[in-house]
N, C-alpha and C positions, 0 to 999 in steps of 0.2 A: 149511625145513620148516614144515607149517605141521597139528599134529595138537592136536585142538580136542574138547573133551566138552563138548555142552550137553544137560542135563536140566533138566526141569520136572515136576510134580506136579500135577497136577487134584485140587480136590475137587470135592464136591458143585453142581452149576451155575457151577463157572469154566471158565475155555478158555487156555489154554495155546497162542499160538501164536508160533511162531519162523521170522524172515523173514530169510534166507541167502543170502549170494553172494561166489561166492568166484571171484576170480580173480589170478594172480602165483605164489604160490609155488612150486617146482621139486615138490614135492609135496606136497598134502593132503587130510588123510583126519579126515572130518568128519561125522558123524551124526548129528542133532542128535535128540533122544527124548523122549518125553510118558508119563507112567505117570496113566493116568485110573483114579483111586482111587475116582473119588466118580460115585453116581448123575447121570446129565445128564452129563456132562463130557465136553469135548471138547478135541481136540489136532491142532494144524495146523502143518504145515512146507510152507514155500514157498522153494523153493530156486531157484538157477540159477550154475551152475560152467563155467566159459571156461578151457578148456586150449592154451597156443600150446605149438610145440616146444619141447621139454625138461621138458614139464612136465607130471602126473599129475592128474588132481582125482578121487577118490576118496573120491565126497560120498554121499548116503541120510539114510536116517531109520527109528528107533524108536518104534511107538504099540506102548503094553502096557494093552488094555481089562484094568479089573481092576473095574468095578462094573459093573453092569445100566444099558443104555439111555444107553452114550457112541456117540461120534462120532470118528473122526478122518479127515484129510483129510492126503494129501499130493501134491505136485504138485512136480514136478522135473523143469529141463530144464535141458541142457548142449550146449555147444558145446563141437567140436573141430578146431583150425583148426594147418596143418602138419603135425607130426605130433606134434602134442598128443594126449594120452588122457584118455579120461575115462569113470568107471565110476559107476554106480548101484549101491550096495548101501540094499534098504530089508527091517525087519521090520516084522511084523505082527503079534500075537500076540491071540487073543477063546477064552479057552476054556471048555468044554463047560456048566460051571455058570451062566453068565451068559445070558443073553435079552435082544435087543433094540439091538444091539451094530451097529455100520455101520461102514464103513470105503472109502474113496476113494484110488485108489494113481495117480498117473500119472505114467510117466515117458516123456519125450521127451526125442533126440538131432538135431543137428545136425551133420551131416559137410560141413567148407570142402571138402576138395579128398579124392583118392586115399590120400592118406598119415594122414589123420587113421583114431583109431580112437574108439569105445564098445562098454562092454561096460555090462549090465545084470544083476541078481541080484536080483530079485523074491523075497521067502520070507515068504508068507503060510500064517499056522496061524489055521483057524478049525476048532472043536470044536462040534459039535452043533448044528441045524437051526436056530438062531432068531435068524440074524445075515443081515445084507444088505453083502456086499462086491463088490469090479468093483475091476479091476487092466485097466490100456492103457499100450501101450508104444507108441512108433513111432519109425523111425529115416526121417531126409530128410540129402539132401543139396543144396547149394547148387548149380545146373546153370551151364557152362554158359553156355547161352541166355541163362538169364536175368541175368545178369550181361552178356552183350552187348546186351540189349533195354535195360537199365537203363544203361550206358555210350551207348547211343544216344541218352538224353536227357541229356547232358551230364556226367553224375556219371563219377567218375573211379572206376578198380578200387578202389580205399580203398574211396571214399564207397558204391559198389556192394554191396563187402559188409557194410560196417556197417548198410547198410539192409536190407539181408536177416538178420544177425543180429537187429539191433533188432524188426524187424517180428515174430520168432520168439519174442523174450520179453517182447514188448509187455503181453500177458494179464498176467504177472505183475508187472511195472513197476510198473504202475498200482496193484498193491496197497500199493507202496514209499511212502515218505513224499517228498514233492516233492522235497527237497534230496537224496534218495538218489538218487531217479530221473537226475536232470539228472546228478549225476555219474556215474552208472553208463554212461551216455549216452558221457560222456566218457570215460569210459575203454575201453568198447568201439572206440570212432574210433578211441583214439588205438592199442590191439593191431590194429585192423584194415590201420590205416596202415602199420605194423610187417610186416604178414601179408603181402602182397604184390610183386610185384615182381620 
C-alpha cells in the first residue's frame, strides 16, 4: 500500500509545485494539495499514475485559493493497462470573497486493452463571478490498428505499446528532471514487457 499526504503552502508571490508519478503498489491513494495563502500564488501538480493488474492508483490533487489573484494548474494523466484501475479525484476550492483567482484542471486516461478501467471525480467550487476556470477530461484507448501499423515497422508488442504509452505522457516527461525521465522511461518498458503476451 502505498497512502501518501503532500501539502504545501503558497505565500505571497511563491509557487508550490509537485511533480508525481506513481506506479507499483497494489494500491495508492495520493493527492497531493497546495493552500495558496498569499496574493500572486500559485500551485501546480503534475501527475501521471500506471495501473497494471491487481493494482489501483487512486491519484488527484487539492488547490485551496485562499488570497486574491492565485493560480493553480493541474494536469493528470493515467494509464490502465490489464485490468488495472485507475481514478482521478481532484478539488478545487475559489470562494466568493476573492477576485481574480484561475484555475486549470486536466485529466486524461489511457485504456491498454477491454479490461482496463478509469474513473474520474472532478469537484470544483468556484463562488462568485471574478474567476476564470476550464476543467477537460478525455478518455483514449490504445487501438488495435495501431499497434499493428507500429508492429509492421519491426517493434515487437512490448516495444508497440511502450511507445504508445510514452508518446501519451511525453507532455509531461519533459517537465521531469532528466534523470527522472530516463528512468520513468524504463520502467514503463519494462511494465509494458510484463503487459503482453
Amino acid at each position: 500500500f502505498n497512502l501518501v499526504t503532500k501539502r504545501g503552502i503558497a505565500m505571497e508571490d511563491a509557487e508550490v509545485r509537485w511533480i508525481d508519478c506513481n506506479i507499483g503498489s497494489r494500491l495508492t491513494m495520493k493527492y497531493p494539495g497546495v493552500i495558496m495563502k498569499g496574493k500572486r500564488a500559485r500551485g501546480e501538480v503534475i501527475s501521471i499514475a500506471l495501473a497494471n493488474t491487481g493494482q489501483h492508483q487512486d491519484t488527484g490533487a487539492k488547490m485551496i485559493h485562499a488570497a486574491d489573484d492565485t493560480t493553480s494548474n493541474v494536469v493528470s494523466k493515467s494509464i490502465s493497462v490489464g485490468e488495472g484501475r485507475s481514478t482521478y479525484r481532484g478539488q478545487v476550492h475559489i470562494p466568493k470573497h476573492l477576485k481574480g483567482c484561475k484555475n486549470n484542471t486536466e485529466c486524461d486516461a489511457l485504456l491498454i486493452n477491454s479490461n482496463s478501467r478509469t474513473d474520474t471525480y472532478p469537484a470544483i467550487t468556484v463562488k462568485g463571478n471574478r474567476h476564470a476556470t476550464q476543467h477537460e477530461a478525455s478518455v483514449s484507448q490504445v487501438s488495435d490498428e495501431m499497434l499493428f501499423y507500429m508492429q509492421q515497422r519491426g517493434l515487437s508488442e512490448g516495444q508497440a505499446m511502450s511507445l504508445a504509452v510514452n508518446g501519451f505522457i511525453n507532455d509531461l516527461v519533459r517537465e521531469f528532471p532528466m534523470e527522472y525521465s530516463v528512468e520513468l522511461k524504463r520502467l514503463i518498458d519494462l511494465e509494458m514487457e510484463g503487459s503482453v503476451g
